[in-house]
C-alpha positions, 0 to 999 in steps of 0.5 A: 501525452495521453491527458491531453487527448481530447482532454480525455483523462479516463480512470478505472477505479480497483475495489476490491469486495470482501465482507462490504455489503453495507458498505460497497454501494457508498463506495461506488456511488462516491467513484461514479460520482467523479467526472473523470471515471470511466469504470469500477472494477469490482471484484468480489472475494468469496464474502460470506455476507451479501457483498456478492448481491449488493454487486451484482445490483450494482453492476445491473444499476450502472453500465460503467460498473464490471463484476469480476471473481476469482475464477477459483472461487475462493477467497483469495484477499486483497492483493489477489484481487486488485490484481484481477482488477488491473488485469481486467481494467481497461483506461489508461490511468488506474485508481485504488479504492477500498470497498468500506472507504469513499472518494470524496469531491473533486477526488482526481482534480489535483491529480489531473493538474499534476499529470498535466503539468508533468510528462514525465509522471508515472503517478500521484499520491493524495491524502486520506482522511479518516471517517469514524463510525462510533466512538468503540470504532475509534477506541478499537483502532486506536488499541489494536491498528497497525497504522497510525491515526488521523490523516494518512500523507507524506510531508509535502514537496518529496521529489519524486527522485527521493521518495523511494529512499524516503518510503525505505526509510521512513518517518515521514508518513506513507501513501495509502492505495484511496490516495493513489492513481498511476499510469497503466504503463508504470505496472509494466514495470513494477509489476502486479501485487506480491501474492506471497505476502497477500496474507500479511496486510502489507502487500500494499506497501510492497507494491508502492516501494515497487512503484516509486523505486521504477516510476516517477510519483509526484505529490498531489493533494498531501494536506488535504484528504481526497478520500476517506477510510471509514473506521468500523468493528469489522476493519482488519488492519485494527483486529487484534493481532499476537505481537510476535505475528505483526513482527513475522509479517513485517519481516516477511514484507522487508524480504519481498520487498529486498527479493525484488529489488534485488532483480529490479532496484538499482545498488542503492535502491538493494542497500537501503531495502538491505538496511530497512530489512536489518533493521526490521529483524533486530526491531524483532527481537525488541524485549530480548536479552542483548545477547539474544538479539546480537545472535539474531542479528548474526542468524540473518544470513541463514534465512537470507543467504542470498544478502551474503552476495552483496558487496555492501552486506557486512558494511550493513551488518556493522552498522545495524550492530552500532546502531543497536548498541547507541539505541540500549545506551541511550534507553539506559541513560 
């Protein structure tokens, strides 16, 4: 079991930089203040600020900290980047970390005790709080964010048979990247980020259903962060989005999502990402007539026609048309 050799429990740590000249040099600095990181892979994102300065004075600074571009020279978000930063990375176990966010103490020391005490897991998930710059930075998030506020975490003791289900389905909150680290070998399976989506913000989501439908994830640190996301005028998930964009997106993720499991997941796993992207197109048509939203429901197979060959489609359909029809009765009631 790779912790126990030689007590080595070595880290590479992703961050992805666009944008983060003030911030990048506390996000580095809070990563190789951890004992069991070994590298930070910086890849920086054509930023039309002084990001790509501020790194290349932090890769001369640290030996343990590495430079990587797109080789294109374009910026290309980031998805694309973390991917070049798996692929350039080079320890047996990989943790996420964005450029304006910070670990904080003893980040990986739950981590560590939970792949110590399991063979069999491929990775954990921790808490993440959240670290205000200024009041307006606050009050934007809250207006515009796609994501809730306060401490980002799963309800506790998910087993990790059940989490795929649960993250499907949700409810019961998620798991941010500053939060995650897994074993190498895990992406082997899973696979990289979905470029495809790279543009949506959602990738990340994606990619974690990806992790937890072929790889065992267990719970770390879920009550109390070990990282934290700074809230500030620049974030792009609280950026002012038109309503009928964040809906395209979400779709766009619930049919990545199914694309996947559809070589990849197992029939039940295909059933509940089938159920989840139902679910997303009728929330899509929310605000419509009745009738407008019982013909997009019936729409769905000519975006997707490929969900026709599942034998559980229409069984699906049906109960995604109930389900519409007892939520409208029970607006009414």
């Amino acid at each position: 079991m790779e912790v126990n050799l030689n007590g080595n429990f070595a880290v590479s740590v992703i961050i992805p930089v666009y944008n983060a000249a003030a911030f990048v040099t506390k996000a580095v600095e809070s990563a190789l203040s951890q004992p069991e990181v070994r590298e930070v892979i910086l890849v920086e994102d054509c930023s039309p600020d002084a990001s790509l300065a501020v790194c290349q004075k932090l890769a001369g600074l640290y030996p343990q900290v590495k430079l990587f571009q797109h080789p294109d020279g374009i910026n290309r978000g980031a998805g694309p980047s973390r991917n070049l930063g798996i692929i350039s990375s080079t320890c047996p176990y990989i943790a996420f970390l964005d450029a304006d966010d910070f670990y904080l103490p003893n980040r990986f020391a739950e981590a560590r005790n939970v792949f110590e005490q399991n063979p069999d897991c491929d990775g954990v998930y921790d808490a993440v709080g959240m670290y205000y710059e200024d009041e307006a930075s606050r009050e934007r998030w809250r207006e515009h964010s796609i994501t809730g506020e306060g401490v980002t975490t799963l309800f506790p003791a998910i087993a990790p048979a059940d989490l795929f289900s649960v993250l499907i389905r949700g409810g019961q909150g998620h798991i941010h990247l500053n939060g995650l680290i897994i074993r190498r070998q895990v992406v082997e399976r899973s696979g990289l980020m979905d470029e495809s989506i790279a543009d949506t913000l959602h990738e990340d989501t994606d990619w974690v259903l990806r992790l937890a439908a072929v790889g065992r994830l267990y719970p770390g640190s879920v009550t109390e962060p070990t990282s934290m996301r700074r809230v500030h005028q620049q974030n792009r998930v609280s950026a002012p989005r038109p309503s009928e964009s964040v809906k395209r997106d979400r779709i766009r993720l619930r049919v990545a999502t199914y694309r996947w499991l559809r070589r990849n997941g197992s029939p039940e796993q295909r059933r509940l990402g089938l159920r989840r992207l139902l679910l997303e197109w009728t929330r899509s048509a929310t605000g419509q007539s009745y009738l407008s939203r019982v013909l997009a429901l019936l729409r769905f197979p000519f975006r997707l026609p490929s969900a026709l060959l599942e034998g559980h489609y229409w069984h699906e359909l049906v109960r995604t048309f109930w389900a519409m029809i007892r939520i409208d009765w029970l607006r009414l009631r």
